[in-house]
GUNU-345022 format. One line per 3 residues: number of its first residue (from 1); for each residue z, x, y of C-alpha. Coordinates in nm, 4 decimals. Each point is the difference from the previous one (the first is absolute). Example, Ala and Ser with C-alpha at 12.3 -4.5 7.8 and 13.67 -1.06 7.14 Angstrom:
2
1) 0.7800,1.2300,-0.4500; -0.0660,0.1370,0.3440 .
//
This chain:
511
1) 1.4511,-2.0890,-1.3005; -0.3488,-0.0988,0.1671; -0.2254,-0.2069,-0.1919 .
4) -0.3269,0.1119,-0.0949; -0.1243,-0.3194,0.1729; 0.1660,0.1424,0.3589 .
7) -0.1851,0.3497,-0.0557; -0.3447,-0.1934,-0.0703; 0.0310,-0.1535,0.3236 .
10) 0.1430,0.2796,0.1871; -0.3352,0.1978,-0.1019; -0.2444,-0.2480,0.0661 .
13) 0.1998,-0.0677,0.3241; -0.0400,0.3380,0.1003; -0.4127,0.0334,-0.1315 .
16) -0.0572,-0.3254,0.2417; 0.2029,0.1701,0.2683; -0.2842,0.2997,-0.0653 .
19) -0.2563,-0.2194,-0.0067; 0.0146,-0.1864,0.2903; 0.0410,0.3099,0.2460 .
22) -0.2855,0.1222,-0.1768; 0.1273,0.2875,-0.2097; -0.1516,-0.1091,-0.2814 .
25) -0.3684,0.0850,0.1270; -0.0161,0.3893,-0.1234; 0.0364,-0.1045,-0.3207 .
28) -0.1909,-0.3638,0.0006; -0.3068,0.2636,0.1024; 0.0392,0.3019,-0.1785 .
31) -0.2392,-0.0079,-0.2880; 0.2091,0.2137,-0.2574; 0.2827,-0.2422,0.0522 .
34) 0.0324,-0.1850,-0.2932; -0.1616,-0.3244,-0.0411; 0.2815,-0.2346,-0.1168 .
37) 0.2217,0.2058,0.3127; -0.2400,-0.1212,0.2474; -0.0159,-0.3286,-0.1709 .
40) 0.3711,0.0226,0.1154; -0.0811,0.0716,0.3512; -0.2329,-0.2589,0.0747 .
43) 0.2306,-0.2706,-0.1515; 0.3294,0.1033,0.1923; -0.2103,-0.0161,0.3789 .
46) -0.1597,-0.3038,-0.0804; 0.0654,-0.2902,0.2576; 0.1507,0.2748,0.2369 .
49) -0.1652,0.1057,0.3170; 0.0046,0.3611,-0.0805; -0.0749,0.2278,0.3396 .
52) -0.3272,0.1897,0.0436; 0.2125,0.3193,0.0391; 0.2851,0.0695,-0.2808 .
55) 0.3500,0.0232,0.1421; 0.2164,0.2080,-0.2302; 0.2947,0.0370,0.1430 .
58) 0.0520,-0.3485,0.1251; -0.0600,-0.0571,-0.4281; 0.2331,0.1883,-0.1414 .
61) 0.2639,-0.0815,0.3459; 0.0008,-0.3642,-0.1860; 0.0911,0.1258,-0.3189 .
64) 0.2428,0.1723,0.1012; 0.1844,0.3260,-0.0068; -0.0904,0.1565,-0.3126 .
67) -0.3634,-0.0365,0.0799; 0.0368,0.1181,0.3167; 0.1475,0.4108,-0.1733 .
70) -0.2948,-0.0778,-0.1612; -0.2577,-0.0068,0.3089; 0.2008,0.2497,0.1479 .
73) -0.0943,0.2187,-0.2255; -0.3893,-0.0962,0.0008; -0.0101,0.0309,0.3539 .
76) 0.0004,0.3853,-0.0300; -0.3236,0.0063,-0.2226; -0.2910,-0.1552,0.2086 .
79) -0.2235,0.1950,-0.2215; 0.0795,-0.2657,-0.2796; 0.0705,-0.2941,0.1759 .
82) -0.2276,0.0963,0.3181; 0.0591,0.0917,0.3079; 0.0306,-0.4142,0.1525 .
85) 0.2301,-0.0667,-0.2533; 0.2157,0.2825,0.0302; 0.0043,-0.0692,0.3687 .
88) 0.1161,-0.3594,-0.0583; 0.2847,0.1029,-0.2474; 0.0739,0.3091,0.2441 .
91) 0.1876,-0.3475,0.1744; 0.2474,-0.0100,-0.3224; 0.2049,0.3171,0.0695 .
94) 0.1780,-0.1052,0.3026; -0.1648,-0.2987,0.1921; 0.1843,-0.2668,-0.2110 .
97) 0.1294,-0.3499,0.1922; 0.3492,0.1012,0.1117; 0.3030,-0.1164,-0.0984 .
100) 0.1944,-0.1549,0.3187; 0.3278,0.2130,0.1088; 0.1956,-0.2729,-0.0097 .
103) -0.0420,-0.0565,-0.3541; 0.0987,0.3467,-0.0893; 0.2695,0.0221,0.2112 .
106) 0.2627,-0.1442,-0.2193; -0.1088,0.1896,-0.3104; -0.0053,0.2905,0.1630 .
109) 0.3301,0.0043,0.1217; 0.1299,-0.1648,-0.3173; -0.1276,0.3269,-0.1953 .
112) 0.1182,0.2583,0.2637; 0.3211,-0.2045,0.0338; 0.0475,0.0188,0.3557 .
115) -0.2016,-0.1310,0.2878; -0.2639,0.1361,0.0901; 0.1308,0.0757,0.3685 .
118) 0.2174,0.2693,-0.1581; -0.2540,0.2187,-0.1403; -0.3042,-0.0780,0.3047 .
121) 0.0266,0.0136,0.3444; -0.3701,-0.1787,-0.0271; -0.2500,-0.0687,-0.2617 .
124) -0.3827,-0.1497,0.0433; 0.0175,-0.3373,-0.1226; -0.4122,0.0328,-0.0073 .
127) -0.0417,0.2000,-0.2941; -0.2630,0.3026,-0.0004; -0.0971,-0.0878,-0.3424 .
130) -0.0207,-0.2441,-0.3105; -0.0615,0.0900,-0.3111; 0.0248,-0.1530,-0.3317 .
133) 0.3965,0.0321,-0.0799; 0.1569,0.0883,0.3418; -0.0737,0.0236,0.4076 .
136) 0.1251,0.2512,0.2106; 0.1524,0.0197,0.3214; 0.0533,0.2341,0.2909 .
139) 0.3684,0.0634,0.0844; 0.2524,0.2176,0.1634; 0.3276,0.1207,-0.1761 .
142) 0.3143,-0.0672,0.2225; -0.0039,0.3881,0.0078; -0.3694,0.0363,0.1546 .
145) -0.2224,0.0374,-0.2464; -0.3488,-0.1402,-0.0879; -0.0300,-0.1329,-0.3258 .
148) -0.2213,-0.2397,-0.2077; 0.1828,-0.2779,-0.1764; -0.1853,-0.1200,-0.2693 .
151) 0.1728,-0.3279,-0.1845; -0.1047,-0.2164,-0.3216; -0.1763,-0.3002,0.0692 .
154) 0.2069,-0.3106,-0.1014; -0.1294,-0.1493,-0.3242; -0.2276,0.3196,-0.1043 .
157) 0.2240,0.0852,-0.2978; -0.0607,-0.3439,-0.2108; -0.3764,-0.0247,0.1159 .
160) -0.0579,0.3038,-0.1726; 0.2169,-0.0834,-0.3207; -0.2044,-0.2999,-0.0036 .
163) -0.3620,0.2122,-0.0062; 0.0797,0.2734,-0.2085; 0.1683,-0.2656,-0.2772 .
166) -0.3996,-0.1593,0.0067; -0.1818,0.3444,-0.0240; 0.2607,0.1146,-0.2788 .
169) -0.0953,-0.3716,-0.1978; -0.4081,0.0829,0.0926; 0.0320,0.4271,-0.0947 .
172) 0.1594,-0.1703,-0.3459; -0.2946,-0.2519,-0.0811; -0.2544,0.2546,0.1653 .
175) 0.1573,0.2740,-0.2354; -0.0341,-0.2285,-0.3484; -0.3571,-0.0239,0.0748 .
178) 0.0114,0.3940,-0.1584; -0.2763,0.2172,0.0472; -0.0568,0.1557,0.3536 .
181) 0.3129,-0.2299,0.1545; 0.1849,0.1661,-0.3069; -0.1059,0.3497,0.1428 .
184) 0.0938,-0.0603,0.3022; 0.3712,-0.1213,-0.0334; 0.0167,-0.2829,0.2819 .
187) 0.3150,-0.0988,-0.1116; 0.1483,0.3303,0.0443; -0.1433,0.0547,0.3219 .
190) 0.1237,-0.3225,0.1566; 0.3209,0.1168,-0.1537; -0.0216,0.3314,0.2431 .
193) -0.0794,-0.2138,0.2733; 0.3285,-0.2224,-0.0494; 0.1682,0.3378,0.0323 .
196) -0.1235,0.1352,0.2858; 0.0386,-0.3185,0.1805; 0.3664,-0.0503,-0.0799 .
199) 0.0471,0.3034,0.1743; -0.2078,-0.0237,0.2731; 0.2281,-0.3016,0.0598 .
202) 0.3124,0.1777,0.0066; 0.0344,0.1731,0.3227; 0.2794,0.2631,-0.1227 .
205) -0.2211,0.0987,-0.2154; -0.2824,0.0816,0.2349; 0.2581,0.1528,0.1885 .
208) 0.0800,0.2382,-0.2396; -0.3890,0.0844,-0.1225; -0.0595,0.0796,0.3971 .
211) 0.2639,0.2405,0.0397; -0.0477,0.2005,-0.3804; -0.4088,-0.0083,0.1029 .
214) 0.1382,0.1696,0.3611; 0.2034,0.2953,-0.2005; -0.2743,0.0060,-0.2289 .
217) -0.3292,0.0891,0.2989; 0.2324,0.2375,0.2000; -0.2866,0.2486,-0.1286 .
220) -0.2892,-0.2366,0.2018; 0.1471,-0.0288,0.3658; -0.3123,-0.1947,0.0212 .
223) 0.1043,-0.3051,-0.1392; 0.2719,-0.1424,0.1437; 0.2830,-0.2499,-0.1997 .
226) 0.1641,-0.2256,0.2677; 0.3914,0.0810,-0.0086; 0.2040,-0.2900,-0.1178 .
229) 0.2871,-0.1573,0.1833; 0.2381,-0.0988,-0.2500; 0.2611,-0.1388,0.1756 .
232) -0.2816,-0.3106,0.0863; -0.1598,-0.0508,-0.3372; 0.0726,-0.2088,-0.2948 .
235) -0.1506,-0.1429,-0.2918; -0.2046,-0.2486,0.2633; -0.0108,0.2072,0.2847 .
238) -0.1079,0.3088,0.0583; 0.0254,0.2217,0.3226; -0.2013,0.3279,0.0349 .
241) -0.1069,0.2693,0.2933; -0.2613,-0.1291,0.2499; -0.3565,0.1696,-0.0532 .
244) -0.2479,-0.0089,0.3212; -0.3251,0.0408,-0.1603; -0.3314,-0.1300,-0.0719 .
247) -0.1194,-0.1702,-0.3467; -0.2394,0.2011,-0.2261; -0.1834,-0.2974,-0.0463 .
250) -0.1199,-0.0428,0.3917; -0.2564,0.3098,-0.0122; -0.0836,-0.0475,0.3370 .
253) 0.3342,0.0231,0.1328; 0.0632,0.3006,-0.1292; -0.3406,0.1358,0.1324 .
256) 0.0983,-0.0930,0.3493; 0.3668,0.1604,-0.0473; -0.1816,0.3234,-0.0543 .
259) 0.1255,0.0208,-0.3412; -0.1493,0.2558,-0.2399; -0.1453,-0.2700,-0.2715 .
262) -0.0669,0.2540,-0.3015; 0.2960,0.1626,0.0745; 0.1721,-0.2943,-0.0815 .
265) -0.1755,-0.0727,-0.2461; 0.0820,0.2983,-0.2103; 0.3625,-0.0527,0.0788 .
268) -0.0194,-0.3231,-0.1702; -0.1665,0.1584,-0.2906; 0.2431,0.3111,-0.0485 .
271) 0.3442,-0.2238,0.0556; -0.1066,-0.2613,-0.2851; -0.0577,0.2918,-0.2044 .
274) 0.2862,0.2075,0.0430; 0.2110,-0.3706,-0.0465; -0.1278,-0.0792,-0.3362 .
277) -0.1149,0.3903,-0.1699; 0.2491,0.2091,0.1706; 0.3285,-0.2816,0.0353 .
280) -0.0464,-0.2727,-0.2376; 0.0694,-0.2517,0.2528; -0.2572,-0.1749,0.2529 .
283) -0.1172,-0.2366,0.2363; -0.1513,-0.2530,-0.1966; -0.0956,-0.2764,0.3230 .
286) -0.1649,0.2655,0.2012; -0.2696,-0.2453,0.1557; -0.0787,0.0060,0.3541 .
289) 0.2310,-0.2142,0.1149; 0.3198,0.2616,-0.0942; -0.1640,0.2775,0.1050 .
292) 0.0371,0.1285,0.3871; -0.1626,0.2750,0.1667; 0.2364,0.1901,0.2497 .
295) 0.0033,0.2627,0.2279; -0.1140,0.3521,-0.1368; -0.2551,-0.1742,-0.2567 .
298) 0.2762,-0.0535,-0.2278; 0.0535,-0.3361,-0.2359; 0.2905,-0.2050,0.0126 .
301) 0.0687,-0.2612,-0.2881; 0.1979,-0.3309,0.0078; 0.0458,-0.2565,-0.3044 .
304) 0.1615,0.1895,-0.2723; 0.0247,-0.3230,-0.2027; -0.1960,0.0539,-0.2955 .
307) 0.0143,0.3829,-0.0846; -0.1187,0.1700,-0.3501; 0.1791,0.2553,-0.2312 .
310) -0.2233,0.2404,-0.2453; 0.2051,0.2599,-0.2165; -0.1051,0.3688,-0.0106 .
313) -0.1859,-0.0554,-0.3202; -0.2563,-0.2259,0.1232; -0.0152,0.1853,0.3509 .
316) -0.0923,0.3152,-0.1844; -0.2248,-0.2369,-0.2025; -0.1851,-0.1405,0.3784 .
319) -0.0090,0.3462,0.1292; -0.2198,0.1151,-0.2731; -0.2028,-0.3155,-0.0190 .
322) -0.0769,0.0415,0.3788; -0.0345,0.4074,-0.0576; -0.2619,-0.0808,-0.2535 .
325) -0.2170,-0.2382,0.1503; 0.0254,0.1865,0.3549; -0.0848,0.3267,-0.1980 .
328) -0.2477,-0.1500,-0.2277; 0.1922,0.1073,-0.3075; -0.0484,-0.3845,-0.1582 .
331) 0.1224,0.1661,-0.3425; 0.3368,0.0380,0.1168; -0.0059,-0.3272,0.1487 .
334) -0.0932,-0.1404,-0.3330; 0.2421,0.2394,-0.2337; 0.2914,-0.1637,0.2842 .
337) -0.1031,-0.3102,-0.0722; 0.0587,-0.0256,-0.3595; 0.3135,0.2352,0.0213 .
340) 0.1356,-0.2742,0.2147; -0.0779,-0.2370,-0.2458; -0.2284,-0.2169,0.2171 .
343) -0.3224,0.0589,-0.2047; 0.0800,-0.1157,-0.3894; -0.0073,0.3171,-0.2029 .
346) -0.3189,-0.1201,-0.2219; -0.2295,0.0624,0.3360; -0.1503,0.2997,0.0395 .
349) 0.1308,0.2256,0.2761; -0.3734,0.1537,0.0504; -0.1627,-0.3246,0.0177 .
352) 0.3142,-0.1336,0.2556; -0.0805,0.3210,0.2375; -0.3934,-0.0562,0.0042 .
355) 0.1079,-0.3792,0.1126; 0.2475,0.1311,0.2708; -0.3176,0.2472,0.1223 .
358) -0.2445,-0.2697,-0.0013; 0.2376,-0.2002,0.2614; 0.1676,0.2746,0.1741 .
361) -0.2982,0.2568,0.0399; -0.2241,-0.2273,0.2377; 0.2802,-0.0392,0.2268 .
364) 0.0383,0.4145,0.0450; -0.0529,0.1195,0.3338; -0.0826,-0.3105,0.1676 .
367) 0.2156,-0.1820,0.2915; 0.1485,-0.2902,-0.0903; -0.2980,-0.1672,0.2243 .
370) -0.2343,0.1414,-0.2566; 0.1416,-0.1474,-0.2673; 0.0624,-0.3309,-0.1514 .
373) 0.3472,-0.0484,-0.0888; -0.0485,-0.3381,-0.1190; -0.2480,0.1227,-0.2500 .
376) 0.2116,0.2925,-0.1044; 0.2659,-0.2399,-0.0536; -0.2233,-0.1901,-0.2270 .
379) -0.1012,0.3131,-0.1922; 0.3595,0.1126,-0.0681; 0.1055,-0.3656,-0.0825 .
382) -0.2629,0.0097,-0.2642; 0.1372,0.2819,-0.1856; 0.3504,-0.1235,-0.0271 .
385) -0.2075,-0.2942,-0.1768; -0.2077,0.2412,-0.2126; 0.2691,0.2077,-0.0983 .
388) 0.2576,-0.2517,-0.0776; 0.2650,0.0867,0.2794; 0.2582,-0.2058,0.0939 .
391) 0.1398,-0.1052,0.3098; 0.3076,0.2314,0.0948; 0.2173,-0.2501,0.1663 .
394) 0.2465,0.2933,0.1471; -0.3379,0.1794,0.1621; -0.0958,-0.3066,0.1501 .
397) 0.1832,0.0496,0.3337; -0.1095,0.3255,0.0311; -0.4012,-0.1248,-0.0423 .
400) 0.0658,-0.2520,0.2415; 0.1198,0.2645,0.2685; -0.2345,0.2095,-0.0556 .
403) -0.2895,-0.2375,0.0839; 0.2251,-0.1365,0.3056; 0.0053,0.3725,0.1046 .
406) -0.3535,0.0504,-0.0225; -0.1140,-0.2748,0.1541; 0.1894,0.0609,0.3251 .
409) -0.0669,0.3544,-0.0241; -0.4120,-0.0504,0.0225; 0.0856,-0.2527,0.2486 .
412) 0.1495,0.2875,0.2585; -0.3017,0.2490,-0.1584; -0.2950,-0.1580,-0.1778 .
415) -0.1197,0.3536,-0.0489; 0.3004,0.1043,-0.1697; -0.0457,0.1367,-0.3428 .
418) 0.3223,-0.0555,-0.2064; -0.0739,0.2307,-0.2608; -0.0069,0.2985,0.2462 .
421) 0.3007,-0.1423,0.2279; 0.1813,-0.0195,-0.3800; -0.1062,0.3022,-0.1230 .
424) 0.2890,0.2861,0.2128; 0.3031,-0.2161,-0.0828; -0.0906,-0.0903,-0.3352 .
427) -0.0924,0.3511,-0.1170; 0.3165,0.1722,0.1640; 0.2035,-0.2621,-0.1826 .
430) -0.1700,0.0903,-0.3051; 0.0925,0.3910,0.0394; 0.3266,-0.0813,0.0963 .
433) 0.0956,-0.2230,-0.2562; -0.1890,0.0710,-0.2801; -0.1026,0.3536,0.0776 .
436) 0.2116,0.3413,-0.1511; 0.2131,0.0366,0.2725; 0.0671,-0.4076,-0.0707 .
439) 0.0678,0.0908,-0.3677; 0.2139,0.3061,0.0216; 0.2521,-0.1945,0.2632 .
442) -0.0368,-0.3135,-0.2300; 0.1010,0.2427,-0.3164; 0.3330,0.2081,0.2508 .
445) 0.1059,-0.3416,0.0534; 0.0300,-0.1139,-0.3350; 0.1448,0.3500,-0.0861 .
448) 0.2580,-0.0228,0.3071; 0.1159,-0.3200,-0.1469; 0.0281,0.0920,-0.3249 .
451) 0.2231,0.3288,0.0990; 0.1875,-0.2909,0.1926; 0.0832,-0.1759,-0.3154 .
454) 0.1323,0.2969,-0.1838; 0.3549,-0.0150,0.0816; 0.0562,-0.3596,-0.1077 .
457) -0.2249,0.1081,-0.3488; 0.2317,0.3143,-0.0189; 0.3199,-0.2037,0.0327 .
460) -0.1253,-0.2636,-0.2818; -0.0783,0.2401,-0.2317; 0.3879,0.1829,0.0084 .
463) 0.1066,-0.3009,-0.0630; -0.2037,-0.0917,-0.2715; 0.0267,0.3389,-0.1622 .
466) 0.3249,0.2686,0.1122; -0.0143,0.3550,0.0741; 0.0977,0.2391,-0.2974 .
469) 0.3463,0.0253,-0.0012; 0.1191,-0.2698,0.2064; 0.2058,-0.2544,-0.2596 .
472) -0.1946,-0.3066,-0.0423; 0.2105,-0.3097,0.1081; 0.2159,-0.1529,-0.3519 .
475) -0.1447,-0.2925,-0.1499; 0.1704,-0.3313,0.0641; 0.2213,-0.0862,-0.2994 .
478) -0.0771,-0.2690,-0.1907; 0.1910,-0.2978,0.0266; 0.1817,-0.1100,-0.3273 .
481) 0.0768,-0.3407,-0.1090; 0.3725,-0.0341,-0.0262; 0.0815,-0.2297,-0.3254 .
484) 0.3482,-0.1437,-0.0483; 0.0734,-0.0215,-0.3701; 0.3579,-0.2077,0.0386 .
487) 0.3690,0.0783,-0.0203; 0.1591,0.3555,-0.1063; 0.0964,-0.0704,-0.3461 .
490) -0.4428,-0.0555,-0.0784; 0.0478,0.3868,0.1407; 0.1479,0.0807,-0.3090 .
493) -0.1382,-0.1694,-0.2390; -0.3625,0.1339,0.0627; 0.1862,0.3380,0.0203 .
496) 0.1205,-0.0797,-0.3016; -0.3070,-0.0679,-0.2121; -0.1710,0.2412,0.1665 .
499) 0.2051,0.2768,-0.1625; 0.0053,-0.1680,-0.3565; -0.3605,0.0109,0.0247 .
502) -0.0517,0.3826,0.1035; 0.2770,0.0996,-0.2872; -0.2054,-0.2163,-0.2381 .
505) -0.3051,0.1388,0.1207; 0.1448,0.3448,-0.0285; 0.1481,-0.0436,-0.3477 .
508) -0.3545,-0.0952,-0.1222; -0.1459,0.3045,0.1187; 0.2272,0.2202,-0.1717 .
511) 0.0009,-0.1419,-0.2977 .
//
């Protein structure tokens, strides 16, 4: 077990680290930061010759792995960490130092468990990207294929144990303090991280999310799921179908392809949406670095590492929620709220639906250009606080994909308005599902399987209780205790009494 004197030093490790590559300088300057906070800031850069412009991404590179998920995910929201620094962090998705072929030979071959020869007739020992767990590699199959090899950096596994042990010791201590760090449930979030990342580790796994997210969007030809070669991957390696493309993230790029940026846009928008209302199961890495634009303005998706699971309650729940607030119908928003249980019940629904109108009205109509996300974010942050929500750990994923999904959606079409690209999918959903057609198919199913379960219910209840005239099975006999009572002559002597006592008996009676 780590001591709490190796976590100390593992966090101030990691705030000097911040420090000294100047990441610590948004918050050192911003004047609603807390005073003892930037107190905190000044005292971890001092002595170190912090650069006049902040470089994220070579920060949280240091740290290590588990930081770097975490500026992956900030890189996709320059409108709250601004546009340089998302730029800088863009660098985290798949511009890590390499790992050198030679040192993954070996474990590559000891997890496939034959050389590697037998499986490739060539694979790029340059790798076409880095990222924070794993590199991938060109290659062709010894049958002619192009693939992408992606395989598990050496070492990644215990680095990460080694984090996630300090953030689950700091969520604890944070979490004691009560109050808003009570609200918010750090320990049970860092808890969902652990989880995801243990999968996202295990390449089987991912294996198995890509190819149950590919039966799942055969209704979206427009996003594409790799195909996986199974024969090729293991736990540490994993071999998929070769997609020619260009990265959502280089704008430009695209422009030059003559790609059809809105277009793709609203594909982006519509396949998240039909992932996590209509299946239950999505994308949850979707930042620009796993997402490909391919011929025919369609979307193809790599990295299936981390991927989320809502049941049909709470998608029913989110469809509504989003129906409200694109409708304007904040009362519904608010009753599904507290039916979900994430308001407390001594609220009051009217008062929670004029809150939800004061954030979500102003945003109405307007292009996501138009509006400030960062401030809406603000506004809906304070009501959880005002209204005594608490953090829902298993929604947390979904949040987190949502503002990934944004992010690189405005990116393709800053004058895309969410609400309105939303608004078709979500609504025909809603009548489909929840609608009377939805409830009259819901109710013949439930009668069809109840009709289905009548034979077995007949059969019990003949056995239970027979037909008129049909004789009823005999009742076991008892079983009797057998008692010897000796040799033959004790025969007759009880005989003997026995009738001296009856004549006696009898001679009383008449007499």
């Amino acid at each position: 077990m780590t001591s709490p004197i190796v976590h100390t030093w593992r966090l101030l490790r990691w705030g000097r680290t911040l420090a000294r590559h100047g990441a610590l300088k948004g918050i050192e300057n911003d004047p609603n930061t807390p005073a003892p906070v930037r107190r905190l800031a000044r005292i971890a850069r001092f002595g170190a010759r912090v650069p006049a412009v902040p470089r994220y991404a070579d920060a949280l590179q240091a740290i290590g792995p588990a930081a770097i998920k975490l500026g992956q995910t900030m890189a996709t929201r320059p409108d709250l960490v601004g546009e340089e620094a998302a730029r800088d962090l863009l660098r985290l998705q798949d511009q890590l130092p390499a790992v050198p072929f030679d040192t993954l030979r070996g474990g590559m071959e000891a997890s496939l468990g034959r050389p590697l020869e037998d499986l490739f007739s060539r694979i790029e020992e340059v790798p076409v990207g880095a990222a924070s767990i794993a590199q991938v590699h060109r290659a062709v199959t010894t049958d002619g294929r192009q693939v992408a090899v992606k395989v598990l950096r050496p070492g990644v596994e215990e680095e990460f144990r080694r984090a996630i042990d300090t953030y689950q010791w700091a969520a604890a201590h944070l979490e004691a303090m009560g109050g808003e760090a009570r609200r918010l449930r750090p320990r049970l979030t860092v808890e969902n991280f652990r989880r995801w990342t243990l999968r996202e580790l295990n390449f089987m796994r991912e294996a198995a999310s890509a190819s149950e997210l590919a039966e799942a969007m055969t209704a979206e030809p427009d996003f594409v799921v790799p195909t996986i070669d199974w024969r090729r991957t293991t736990g540490k390696v994993l071999t998929v179908e070769w997609i020619d493309g260009h990265k959502l993230g280089d704008r430009q790029a695209l422009i030059d392809a003559g790609y059809d940026l809105p277009k793709l846009a609203r594909t982006l928008v519509h396949a998240f949406l039909r992932q996590a209302i209509a299946e239950g199961f999505f994308h949850a890495d979707m930042h620009q670095g796993n997402l490909f634009a391919i011929p025919g303005d369609r979307i193809a998706a790599i990295d299936f590492g981390i991927m989320g699971r809502i049941d049909r309650r709470a998608r029913v729940w989110l469809a509504e929620i989003l129906y409200g607030l694109i409708t304007g119908n904040y009362k519904r928003v608010a009753e599904i709220h507290f039916e979900a249980g994430y308001v407390p019940s001594h609220h009051n629904v009217a008062e929670f639906a004029t809150a939800l109108r004061a954030v979500g009205e102003p945003m109405r109509g307007l292009s996501v250009k138009e509006m400030s996300i960062g401030m809406m974010l603000d506004g809906l942050f304070a009501i959880t606080r005002d209204f005594d929500m608490v953090t829902q750990p298993h929604l947390l994923l979904l949040q987190k994909t949502m503002v990934m999904v944004e992010g690189v959606a405005t990116s393709l079409d800053p004058d895309i308005n969410l609400w309105d690209a939303a608004a078709p999918f979500v609504s025909e959903w809603i009548r489909s599902e929840l609608g009377p057609e939805a409830a009259f198919a819901d109710r013949l199913v439930a009668d069809v399987r109840t009709i289905a379960r009548l034979p077995e219910l007949i059969r019990r209840i003949e056995a239970r209780y027979p037909a008129p005239g049909g004789e009823p099975p005999a009742p076991p006999l008892q079983e009797v205790e057998i008692v010897g009572t000796g040799g033959a002559w004790r025969y007759v002597v009880v005989s003997a009494v026995t009738a001296l006592v009856s004549i006696a008996a009898t001679w009383a009676i008449l007499g």
